[in-house]
C-alpha positions as CSV (number, residue, x, y, z in Angstrom):
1,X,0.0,0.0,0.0
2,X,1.1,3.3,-1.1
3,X,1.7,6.4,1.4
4,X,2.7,9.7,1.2
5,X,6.0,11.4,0.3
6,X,8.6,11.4,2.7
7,X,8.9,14.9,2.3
8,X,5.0,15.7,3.5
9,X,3.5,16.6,6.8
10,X,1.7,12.8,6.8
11,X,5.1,11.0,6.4
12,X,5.2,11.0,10.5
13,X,1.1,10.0,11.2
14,X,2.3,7.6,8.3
15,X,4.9,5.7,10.2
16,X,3.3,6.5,13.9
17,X,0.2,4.5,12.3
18,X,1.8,1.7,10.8
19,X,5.2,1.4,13.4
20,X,8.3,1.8,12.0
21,X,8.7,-2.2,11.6
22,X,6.1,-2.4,9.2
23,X,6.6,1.4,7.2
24,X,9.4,2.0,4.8
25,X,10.4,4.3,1.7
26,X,10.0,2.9,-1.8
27,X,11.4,4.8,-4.8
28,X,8.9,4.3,-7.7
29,X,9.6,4.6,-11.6
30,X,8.3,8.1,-11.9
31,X,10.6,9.2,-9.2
32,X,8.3,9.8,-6.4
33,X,9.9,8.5,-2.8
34,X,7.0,7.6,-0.8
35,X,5.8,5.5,2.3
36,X,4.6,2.3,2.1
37,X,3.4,-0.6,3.9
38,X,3.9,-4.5,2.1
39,X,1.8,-7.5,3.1
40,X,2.4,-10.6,1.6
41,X,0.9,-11.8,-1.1
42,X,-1.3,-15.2,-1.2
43,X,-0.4,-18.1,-4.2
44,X,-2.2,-17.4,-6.8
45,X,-5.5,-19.9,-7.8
46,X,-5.9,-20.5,-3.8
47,X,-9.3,-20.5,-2.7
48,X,-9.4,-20.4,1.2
49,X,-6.7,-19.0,3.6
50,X,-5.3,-20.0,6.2
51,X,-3.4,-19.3,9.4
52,X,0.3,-19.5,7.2
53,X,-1.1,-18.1,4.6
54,X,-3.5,-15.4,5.7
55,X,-5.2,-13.2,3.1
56,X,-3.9,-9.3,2.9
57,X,-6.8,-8.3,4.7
58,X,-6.2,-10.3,7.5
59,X,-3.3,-9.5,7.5
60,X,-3.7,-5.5,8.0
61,X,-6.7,-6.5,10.9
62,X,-4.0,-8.6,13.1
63,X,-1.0,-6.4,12.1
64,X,-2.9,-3.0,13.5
65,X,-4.4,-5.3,16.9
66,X,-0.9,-6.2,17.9
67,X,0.3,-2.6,17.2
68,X,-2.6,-0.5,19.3
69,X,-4.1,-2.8,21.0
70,X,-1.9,-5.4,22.8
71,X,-3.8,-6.2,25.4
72,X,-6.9,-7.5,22.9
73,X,-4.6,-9.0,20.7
74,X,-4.1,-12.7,22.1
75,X,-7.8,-13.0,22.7
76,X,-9.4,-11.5,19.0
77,X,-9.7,-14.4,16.4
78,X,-10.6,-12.7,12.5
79,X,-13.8,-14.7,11.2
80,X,-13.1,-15.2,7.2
81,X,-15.8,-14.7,4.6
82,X,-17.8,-17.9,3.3
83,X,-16.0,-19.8,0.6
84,X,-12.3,-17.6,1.1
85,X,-11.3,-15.5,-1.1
86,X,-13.3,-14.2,-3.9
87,X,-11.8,-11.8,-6.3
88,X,-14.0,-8.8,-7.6
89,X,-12.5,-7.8,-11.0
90,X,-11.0,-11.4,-12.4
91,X,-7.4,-11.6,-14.6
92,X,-9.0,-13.4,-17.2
93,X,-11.8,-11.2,-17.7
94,X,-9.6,-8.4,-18.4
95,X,-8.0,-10.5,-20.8
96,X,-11.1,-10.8,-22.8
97,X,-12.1,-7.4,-22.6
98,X,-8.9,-6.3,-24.4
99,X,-9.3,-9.4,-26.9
100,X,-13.0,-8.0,-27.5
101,X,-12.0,-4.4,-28.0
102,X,-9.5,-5.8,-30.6
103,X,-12.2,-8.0,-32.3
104,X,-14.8,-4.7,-32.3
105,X,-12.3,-3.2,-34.3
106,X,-11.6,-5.8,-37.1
107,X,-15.4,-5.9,-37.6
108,X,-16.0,-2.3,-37.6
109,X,-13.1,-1.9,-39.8
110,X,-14.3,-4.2,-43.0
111,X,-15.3,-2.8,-46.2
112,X,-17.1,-5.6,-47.7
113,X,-20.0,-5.2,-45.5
114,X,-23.1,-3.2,-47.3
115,X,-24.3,-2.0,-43.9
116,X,-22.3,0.0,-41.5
117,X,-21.7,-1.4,-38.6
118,X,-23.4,0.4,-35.6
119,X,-21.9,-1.3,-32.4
120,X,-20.8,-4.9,-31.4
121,X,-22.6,-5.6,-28.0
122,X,-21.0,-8.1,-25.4
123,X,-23.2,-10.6,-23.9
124,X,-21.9,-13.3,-21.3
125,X,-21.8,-12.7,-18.0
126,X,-17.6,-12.6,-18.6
127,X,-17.7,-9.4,-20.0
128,X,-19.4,-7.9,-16.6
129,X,-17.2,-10.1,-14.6
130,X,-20.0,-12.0,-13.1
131,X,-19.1,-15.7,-14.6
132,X,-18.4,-18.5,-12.5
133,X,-17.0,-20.0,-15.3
134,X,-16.8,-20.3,-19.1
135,X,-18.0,-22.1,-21.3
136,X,-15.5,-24.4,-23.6
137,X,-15.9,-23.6,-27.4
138,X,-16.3,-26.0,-30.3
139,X,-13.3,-27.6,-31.0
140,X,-10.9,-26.1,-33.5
141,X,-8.3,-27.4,-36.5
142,X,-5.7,-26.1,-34.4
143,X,-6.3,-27.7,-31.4
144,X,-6.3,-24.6,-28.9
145,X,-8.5,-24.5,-26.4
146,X,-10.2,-21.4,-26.2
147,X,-13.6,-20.2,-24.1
148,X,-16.6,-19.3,-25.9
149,X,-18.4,-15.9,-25.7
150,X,-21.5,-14.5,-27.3
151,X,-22.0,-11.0,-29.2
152,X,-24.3,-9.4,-30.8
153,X,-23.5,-7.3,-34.0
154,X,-26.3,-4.3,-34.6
155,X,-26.0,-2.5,-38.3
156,X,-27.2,0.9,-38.8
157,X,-30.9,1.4,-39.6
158,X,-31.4,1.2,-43.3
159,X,-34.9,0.7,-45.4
160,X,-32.8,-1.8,-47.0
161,X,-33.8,-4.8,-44.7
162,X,-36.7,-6.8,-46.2
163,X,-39.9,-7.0,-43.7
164,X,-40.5,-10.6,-44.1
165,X,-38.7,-11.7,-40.5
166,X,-37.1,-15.1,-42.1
167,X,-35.8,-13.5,-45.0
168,X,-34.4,-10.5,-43.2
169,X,-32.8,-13.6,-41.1
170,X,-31.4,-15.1,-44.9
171,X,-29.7,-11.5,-45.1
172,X,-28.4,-11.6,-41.6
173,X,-26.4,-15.3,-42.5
174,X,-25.2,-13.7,-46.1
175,X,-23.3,-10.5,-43.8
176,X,-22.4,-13.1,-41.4
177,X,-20.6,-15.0,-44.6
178,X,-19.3,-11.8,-46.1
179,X,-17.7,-11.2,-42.2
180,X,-16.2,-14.7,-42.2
181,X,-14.5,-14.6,-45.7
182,X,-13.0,-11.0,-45.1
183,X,-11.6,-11.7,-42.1
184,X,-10.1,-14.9,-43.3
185,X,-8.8,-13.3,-46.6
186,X,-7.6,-9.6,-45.1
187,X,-7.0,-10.2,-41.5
188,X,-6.1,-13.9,-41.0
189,X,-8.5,-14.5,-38.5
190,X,-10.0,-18.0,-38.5
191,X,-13.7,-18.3,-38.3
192,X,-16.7,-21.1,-38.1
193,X,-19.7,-20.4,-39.7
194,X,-23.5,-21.5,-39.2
195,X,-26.9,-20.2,-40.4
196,X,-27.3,-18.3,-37.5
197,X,-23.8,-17.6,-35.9
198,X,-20.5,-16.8,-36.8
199,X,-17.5,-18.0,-34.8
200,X,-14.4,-15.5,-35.0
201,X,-11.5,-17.4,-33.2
202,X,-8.5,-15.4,-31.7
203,X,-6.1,-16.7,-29.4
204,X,-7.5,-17.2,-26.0
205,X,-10.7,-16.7,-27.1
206,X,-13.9,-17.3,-29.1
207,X,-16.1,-14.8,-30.1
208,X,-20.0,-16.1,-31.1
209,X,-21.5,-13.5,-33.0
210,X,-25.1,-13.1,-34.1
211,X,-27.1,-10.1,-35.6
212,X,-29.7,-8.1,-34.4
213,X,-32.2,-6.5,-36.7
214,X,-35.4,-4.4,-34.8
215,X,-37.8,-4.7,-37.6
216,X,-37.4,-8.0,-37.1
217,X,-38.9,-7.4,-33.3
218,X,-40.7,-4.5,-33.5
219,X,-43.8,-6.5,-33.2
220,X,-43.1,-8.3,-30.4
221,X,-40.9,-5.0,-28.5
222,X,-44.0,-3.2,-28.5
223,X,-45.7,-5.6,-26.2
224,X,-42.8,-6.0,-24.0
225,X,-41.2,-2.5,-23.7
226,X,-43.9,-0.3,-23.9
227,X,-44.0,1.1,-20.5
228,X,-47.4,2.0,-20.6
229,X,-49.5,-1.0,-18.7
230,X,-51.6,-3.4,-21.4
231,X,-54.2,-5.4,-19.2
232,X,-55.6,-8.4,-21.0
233,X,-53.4,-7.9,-24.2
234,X,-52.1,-11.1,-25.8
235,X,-48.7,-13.1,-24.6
236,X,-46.0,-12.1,-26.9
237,X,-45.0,-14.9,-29.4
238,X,-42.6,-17.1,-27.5
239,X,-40.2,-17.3,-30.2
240,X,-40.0,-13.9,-31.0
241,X,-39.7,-13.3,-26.6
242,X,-36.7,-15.3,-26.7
243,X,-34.8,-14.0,-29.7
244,X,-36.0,-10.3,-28.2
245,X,-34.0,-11.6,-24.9
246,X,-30.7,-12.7,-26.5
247,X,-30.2,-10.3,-28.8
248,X,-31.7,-7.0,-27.5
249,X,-32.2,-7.4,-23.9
250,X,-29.3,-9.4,-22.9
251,X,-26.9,-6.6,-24.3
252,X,-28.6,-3.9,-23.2
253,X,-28.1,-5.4,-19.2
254,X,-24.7,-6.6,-19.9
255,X,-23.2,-3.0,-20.6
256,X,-25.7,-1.3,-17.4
257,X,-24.0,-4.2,-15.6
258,X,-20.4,-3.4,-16.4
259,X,-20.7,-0.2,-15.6
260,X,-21.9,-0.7,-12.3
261,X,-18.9,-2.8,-11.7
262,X,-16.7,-0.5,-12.5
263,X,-17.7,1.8,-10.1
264,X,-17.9,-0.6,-7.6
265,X,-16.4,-3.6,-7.8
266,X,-17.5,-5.9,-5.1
267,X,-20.2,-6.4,-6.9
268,X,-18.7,-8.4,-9.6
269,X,-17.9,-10.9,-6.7
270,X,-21.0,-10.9,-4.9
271,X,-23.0,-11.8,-7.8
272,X,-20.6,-14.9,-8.1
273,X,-20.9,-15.6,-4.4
274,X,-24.9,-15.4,-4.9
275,X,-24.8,-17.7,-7.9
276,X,-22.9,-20.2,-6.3
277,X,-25.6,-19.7,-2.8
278,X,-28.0,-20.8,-5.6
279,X,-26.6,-23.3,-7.5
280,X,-25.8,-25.5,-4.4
281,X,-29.7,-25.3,-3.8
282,X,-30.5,-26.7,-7.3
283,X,-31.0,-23.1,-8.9
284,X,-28.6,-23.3,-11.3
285,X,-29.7,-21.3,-14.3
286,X,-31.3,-18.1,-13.1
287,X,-28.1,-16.1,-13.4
288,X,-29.8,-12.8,-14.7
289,X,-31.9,-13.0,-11.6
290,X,-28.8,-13.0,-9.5
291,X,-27.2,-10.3,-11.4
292,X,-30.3,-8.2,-10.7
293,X,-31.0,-9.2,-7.2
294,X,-28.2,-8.2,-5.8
295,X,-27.3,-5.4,-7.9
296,X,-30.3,-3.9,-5.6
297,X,-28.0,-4.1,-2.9
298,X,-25.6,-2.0,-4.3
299,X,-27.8,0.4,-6.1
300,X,-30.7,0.9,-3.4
301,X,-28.5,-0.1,-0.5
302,X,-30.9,2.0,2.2
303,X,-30.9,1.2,5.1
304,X,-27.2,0.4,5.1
305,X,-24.2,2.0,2.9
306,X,-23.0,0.2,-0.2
307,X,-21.5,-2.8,0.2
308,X,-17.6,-3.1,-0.1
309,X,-16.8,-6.7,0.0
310,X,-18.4,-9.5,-2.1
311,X,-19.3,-11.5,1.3
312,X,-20.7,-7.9,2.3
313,X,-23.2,-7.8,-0.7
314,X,-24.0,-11.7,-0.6
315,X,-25.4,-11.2,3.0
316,X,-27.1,-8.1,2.1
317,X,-28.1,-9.6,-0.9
318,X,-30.0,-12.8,1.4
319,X,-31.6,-9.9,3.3
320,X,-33.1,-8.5,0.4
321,X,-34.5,-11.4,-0.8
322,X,-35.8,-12.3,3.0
323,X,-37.4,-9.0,4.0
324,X,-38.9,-7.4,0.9
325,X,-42.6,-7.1,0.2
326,X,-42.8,-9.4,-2.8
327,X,-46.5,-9.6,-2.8
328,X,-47.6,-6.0,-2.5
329,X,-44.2,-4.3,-3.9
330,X,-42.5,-4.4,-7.9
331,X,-38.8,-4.5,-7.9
332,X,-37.9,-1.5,-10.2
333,X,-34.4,-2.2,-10.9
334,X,-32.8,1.5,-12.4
335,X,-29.4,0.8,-13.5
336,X,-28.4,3.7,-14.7
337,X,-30.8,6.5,-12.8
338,X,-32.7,7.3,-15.8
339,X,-36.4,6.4,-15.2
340,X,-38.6,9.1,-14.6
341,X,-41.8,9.1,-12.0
342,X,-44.7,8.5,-15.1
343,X,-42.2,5.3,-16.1
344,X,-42.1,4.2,-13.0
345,X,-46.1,4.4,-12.8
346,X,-46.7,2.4,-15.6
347,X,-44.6,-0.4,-14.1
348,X,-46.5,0.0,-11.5
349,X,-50.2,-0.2,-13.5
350,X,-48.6,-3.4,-14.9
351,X,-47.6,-5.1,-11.6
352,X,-51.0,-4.3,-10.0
353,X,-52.3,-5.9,-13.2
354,X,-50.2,-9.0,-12.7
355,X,-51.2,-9.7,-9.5
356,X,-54.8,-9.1,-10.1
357,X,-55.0,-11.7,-13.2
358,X,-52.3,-14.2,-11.0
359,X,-54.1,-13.4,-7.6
360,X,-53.0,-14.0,-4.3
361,X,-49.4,-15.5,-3.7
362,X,-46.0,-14.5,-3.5
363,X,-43.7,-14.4,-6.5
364,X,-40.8,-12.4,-7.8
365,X,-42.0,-9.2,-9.8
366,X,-38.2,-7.6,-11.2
367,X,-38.6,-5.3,-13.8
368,X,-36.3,-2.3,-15.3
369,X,-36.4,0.0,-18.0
370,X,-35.2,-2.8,-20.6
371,X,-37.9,-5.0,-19.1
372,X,-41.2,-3.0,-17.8
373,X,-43.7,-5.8,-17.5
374,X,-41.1,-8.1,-16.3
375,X,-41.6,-10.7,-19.0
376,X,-38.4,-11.4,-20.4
377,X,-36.5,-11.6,-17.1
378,X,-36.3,-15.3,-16.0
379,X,-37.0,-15.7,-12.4
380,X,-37.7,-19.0,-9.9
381,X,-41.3,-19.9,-10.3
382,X,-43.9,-19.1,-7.5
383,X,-43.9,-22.0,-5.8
384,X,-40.2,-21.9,-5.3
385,X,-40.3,-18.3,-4.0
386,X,-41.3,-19.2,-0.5
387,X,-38.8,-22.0,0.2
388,X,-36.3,-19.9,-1.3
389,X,-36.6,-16.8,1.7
390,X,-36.6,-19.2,4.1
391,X,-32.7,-20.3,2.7
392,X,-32.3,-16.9,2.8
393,X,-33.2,-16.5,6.5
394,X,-31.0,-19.8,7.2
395,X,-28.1,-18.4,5.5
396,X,-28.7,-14.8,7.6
397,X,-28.2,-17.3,10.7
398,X,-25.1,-18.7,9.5
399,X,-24.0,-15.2,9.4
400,X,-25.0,-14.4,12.8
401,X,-23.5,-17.2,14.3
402,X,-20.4,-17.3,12.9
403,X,-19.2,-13.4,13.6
404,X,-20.8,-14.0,17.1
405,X,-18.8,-16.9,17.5
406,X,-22.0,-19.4,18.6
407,X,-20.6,-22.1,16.6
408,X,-17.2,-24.3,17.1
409,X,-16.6,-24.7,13.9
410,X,-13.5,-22.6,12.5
411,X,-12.3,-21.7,9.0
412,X,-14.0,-23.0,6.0
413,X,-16.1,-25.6,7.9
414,X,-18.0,-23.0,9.9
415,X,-19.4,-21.4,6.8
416,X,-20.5,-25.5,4.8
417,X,-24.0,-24.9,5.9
418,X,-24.8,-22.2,3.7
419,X,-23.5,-24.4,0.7
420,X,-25.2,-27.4,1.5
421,X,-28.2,-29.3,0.1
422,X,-31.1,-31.0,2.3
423,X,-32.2,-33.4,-0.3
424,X,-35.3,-34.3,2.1
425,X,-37.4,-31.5,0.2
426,X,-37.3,-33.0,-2.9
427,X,-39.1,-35.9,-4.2
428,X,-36.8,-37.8,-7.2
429,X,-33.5,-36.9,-7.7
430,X,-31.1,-37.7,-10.6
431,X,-27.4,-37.9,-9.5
432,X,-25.4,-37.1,-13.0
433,X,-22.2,-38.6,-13.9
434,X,-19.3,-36.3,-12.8
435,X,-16.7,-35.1,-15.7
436,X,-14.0,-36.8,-16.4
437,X,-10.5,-35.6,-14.2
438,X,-7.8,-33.7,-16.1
439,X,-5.0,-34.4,-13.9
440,X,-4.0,-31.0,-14.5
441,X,-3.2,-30.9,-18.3
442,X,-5.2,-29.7,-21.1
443,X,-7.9,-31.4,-22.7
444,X,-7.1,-33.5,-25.9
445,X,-9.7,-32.8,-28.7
446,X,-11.6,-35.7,-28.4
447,X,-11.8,-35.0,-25.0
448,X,-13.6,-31.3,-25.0
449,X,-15.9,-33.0,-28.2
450,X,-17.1,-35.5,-25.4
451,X,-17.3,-33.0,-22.8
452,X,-19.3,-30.5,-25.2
453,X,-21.4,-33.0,-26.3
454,X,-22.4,-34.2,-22.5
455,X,-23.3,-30.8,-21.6
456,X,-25.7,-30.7,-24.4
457,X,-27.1,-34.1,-23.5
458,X,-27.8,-32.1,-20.1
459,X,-29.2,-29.5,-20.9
460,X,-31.5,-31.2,-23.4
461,X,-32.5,-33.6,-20.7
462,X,-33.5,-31.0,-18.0
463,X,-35.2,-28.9,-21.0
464,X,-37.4,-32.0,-21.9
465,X,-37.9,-32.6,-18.5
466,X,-39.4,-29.1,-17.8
467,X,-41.1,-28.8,-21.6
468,X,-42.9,-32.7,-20.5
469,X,-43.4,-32.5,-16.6
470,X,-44.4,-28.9,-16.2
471,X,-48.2,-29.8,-15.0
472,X,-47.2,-32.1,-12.5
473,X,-43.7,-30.8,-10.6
474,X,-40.7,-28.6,-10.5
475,X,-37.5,-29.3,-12.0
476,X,-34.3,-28.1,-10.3
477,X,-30.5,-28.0,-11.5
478,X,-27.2,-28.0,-9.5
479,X,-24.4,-27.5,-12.3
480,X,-21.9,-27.7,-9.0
481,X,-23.4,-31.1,-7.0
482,X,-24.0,-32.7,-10.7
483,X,-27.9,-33.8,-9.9
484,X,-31.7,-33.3,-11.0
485,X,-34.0,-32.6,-9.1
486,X,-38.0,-33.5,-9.0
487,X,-40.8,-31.9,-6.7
488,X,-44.1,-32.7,-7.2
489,X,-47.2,-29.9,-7.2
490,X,-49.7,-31.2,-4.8
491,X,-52.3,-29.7,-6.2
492,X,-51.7,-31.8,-9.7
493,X,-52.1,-34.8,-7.8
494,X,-56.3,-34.5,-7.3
495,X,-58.3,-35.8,-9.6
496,X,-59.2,-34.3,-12.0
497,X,-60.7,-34.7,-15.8
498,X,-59.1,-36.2,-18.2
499,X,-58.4,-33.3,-20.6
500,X,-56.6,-31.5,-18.5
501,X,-53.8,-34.5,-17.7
502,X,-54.0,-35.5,-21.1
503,X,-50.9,-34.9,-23.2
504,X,-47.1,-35.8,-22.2
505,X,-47.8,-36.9,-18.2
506,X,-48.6,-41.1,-18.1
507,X,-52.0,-41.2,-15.6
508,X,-53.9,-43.7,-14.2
509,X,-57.8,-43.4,-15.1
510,X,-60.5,-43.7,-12.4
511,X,-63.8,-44.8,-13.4
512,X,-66.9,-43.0,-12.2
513,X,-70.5,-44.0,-11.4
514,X,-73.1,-43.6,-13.9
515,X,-72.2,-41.7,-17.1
516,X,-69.7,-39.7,-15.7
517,X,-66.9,-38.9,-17.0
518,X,-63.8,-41.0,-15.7
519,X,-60.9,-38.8,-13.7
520,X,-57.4,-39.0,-13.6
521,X,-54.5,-38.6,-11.7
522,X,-51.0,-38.8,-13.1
523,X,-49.4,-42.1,-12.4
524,X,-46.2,-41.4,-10.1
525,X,-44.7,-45.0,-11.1
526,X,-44.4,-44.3,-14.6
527,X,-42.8,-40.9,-13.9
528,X,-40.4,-41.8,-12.3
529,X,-39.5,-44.6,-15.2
530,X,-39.8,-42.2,-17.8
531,X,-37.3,-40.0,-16.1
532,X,-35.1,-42.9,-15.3
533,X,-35.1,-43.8,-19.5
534,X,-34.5,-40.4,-20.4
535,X,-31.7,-40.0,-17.9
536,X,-30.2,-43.4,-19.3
537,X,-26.3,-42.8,-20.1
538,X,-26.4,-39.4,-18.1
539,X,-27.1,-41.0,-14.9
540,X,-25.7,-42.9,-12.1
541,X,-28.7,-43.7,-10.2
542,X,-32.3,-41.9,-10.3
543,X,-33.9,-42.1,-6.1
544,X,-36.8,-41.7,-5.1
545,X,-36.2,-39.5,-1.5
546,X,-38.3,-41.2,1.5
547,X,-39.1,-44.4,-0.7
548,X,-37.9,-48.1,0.9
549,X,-36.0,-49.3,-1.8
550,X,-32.7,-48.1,-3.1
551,X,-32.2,-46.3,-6.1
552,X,-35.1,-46.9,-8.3
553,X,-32.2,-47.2,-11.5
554,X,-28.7,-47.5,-12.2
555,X,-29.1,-46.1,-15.8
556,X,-25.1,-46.2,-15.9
557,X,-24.8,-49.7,-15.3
């Protein structure tokens, strides 16, 4: 840590601060002679500290005890954060962002293109430093491994575009095509091309890029973003919804995230931390909620001040989520300070609207200027909402306990029950085969094919699962613990006509007296088999939770 000259009026509070053992003088490159103080440094990669190895700010705390207050010393212990260290602004992020900045400039710069080139928007949750990890792309000719990263690539408004949505979607391939071959033939640069994405490849990483054309969505933007409240208008097209999502939405949050991390970086971190909270309680997949959840923290951080620490803003983040007035109360999340009272109104209008055709019953309600109606931003369903506050208010207790010291457990161990699952609420679970072990070196080729392709398997299984299952239970995903998740809906378990079972879910039918019509209930038997096939070669064993018997399948036997 830097001080201040030797030659200034603060040089002696400098030193009578830090004792003479621990101040020194430094001469820098520029010349300047200045105080300083020097911790040690911990190994790089290392995710928990420890009593040799302290982390910096531990360091400082028990340096500054033994120095003005000896007596206290011997009997104050420092209580570490939940999972160690967790870095705000990561290395490789900043890697990326200088790759990107190099890429935006190849594509702005190419002269083939009818169309100029408007911006490049980032995407992933890298480029806001919020990403637990990346995602491995498609294996190359060369052989490198490289991490995969989406963009979106917006022209500038011409009449040019035709108005038919999948032939203005032809178009967008042909400039896609036109990018690939000039940046193969002028600039070198390797790329993979698809009808719908092109994949630029540069040294460390792999840019995705895609093209975003609003005519295309105007239809469909209108509904969404119109701030204005529109009771009993029609769903918008979900198709059209999720193209909206990725390729104007998702942008548009990415760069008001990143600029809220770079005015305060702790939350970068936090959002990880929060991810991970959710993760080891089967909610993998709702990152954006995260992201928006505890940007609250940091953007409306009344009654406290903002958080500076990531564990900081994942506790005040589980308070948030614990203590607000979901039911009666929208979530208006203003990134960037520019939504005026009549906007604000109309969210309003619409949530009062929501709640009135949804009726009683607590759910999540985020909305922001990108999203008034809250219809693009995926949240944890309804039934989850509940069950999820009261982790929140567990994980508050951790909290208290451990800086109060009512536990025994020390280091890492005393902060395991925030991370960890209690199966006992869930009805079938799905234990996934782990990946394979590295041993440290890199992935051969074949090996990132295999481990591509499994995640796709994965992610096809739990989509099918939700798509099929919907009516009759809740699907839950922990990327981290490698399992699936099942909880029935009670109420789908009455009986009830036939047309409304009918369809995907196996029943059993009930006959009735008379001419009745015969009811059904959906047969929990064949479920659970039908999970068990579709899990076959993903799987190590699908349970039943409470039932007698073992596993009801080893579908990797």
């Amino acid at each position: 840590d830097r001080g201040p000259s030797a030659k200034s009026e603060d040089a002696q509070r400098f030193r009578a601060f830090w004792g003479p053992e621990k101040s020194e003088l430094r001469r820098f490159k520029d010349g300047s002679v200045l105080e300083c103080v020097v911790w040690a440094k911990p190994p790089a990669g290392r995710q928990a500290e420890s009593k040799r190895q302290p982390a910096v700010v531990t360091q400082i705390v028990q340096h500054l005890l033994r120095r003005h207050f000896k007596d206290m010393a011997p009997e104050c212990s420092v209580v570490a954060g939940p999972v160690g260290f967790v870095s705000n602004l990561k290395e490789e992020d900043r890697r990326l962002w200088i790759s990107f900045e190099a890429f935006r400039a190849h594509l702005c710069q190419l002269s083939s293109l009818p169309l100029t080139i408007k911006d490049v928007h980032p995407v992933d949750p890298a480029f806001s430093y919020t990403a637990i990890s990346s995602i491995i792309a498609p294996a190359t000719a060369d052989g490198v491994s490289r991490s995969l990263h989406k963009v979106v690539v917006e022209f500038e408004s011409s009449g040019r575009w035709p108005e038919n949505p999948e032939a203005a979607r032809k178009v967008a391939g042909a400039m896609l095509l036109q990018m690939k071959e000039e940046l193969q033939s002028d600039l070198g640069i390797d790329a993979d091309i698809t009808e719908t994405f092109l994949d630029v490849h540069y040294p460390e990483f792999t840019f995705r890029v895609q093209i975003f054309h609003e005519m295309e969505l105007v239809q469909v933007a209108h509904r969404v973003t119109n701030f204005q409240a529109q009771p009993g208008a029609a769903p918008p097209d979900p198709h059209g919804l999720d193209r909206l999502r990725s390729l104007w939405w998702r942008p548009r949050v990415r760069a008001a995230l990143h600029a809220q991390v770079l005015q305060q970086p702790a939350l970068a971190g936090a959002v990880r931390l929060f991810q991970r909270w959710l993760a080891s309680h089967m909610l993998a997949g709702y990152d954006e909620f995260a992201e928006h959840l505890v940007a609250a923290v940091f953007l409306q951080p009344s009654p406290f001040e903002i958080p500076t620490s990531p564990q900081v803003g994942f506790c005040r983040a589980c308070w948030f989520l614990d203590t607000y007035d979901w039911e009666h109360e929208p979530f208006i999340a203003d990134f960037d300070g520019k939504l005026g009272s009549e906007e604000r109104l109309g969210m309003r209008q619409s949530f009062e609207h929501s709640r009135a055709e949804v009726g009683k019953g607590v759910s999540f309600w985020i909305c922001s200027r990108f999203d008034p109606h809250a219809m693009i931003l995926d949240c944890p369903p309804a039934t989850v909402s509940a069950w999820l506050r009261q982790r929140a208010r567990q994980a508050l207790g951790v909290f208290h306990q451990r800086l109060l010291g009512l536990t025994s457990l020390q280091g890492a161990l005393g902060w395991e029950a925030l991370f960890v699952l209690d199966p006992t609420v869930f009805d079938v679970i799905v234990c996934l085969k782990p990946p394979a072990i590295e041993n440290g070196r890199a992935p051969k080729k074949i090996e990132r094919l295999k481990a591509a392709a499994k995640r796709e398997a994965i992610a096809s299984f739990i989509a099918r699962l939700r798509s099929h299952l919907s009516p009759v239970c809740l699907v839950f995903h922990g990327a981290d613990s490698h399992m699936v998740a099942l909880k029935w809906r009670p109420a789908a378990f009455f009986p009830q006509h036939q047309n409304v079972l009918m369809g995907a879910v196996p029943h059993t039918m009930l006959p009735q007296e008379g001419v009745q019509p015969p009811l059904c209930i959906p047969n929990i038997l064949c479920l659970t088999a039908a999970v068990a096939s579709l899990a076959e070669g993903l799987a190590l064993d699908v349970t039943m939770v409470g039932a007698r018997a073992g596993p009801l399948q080893s579908p990797g036997k």
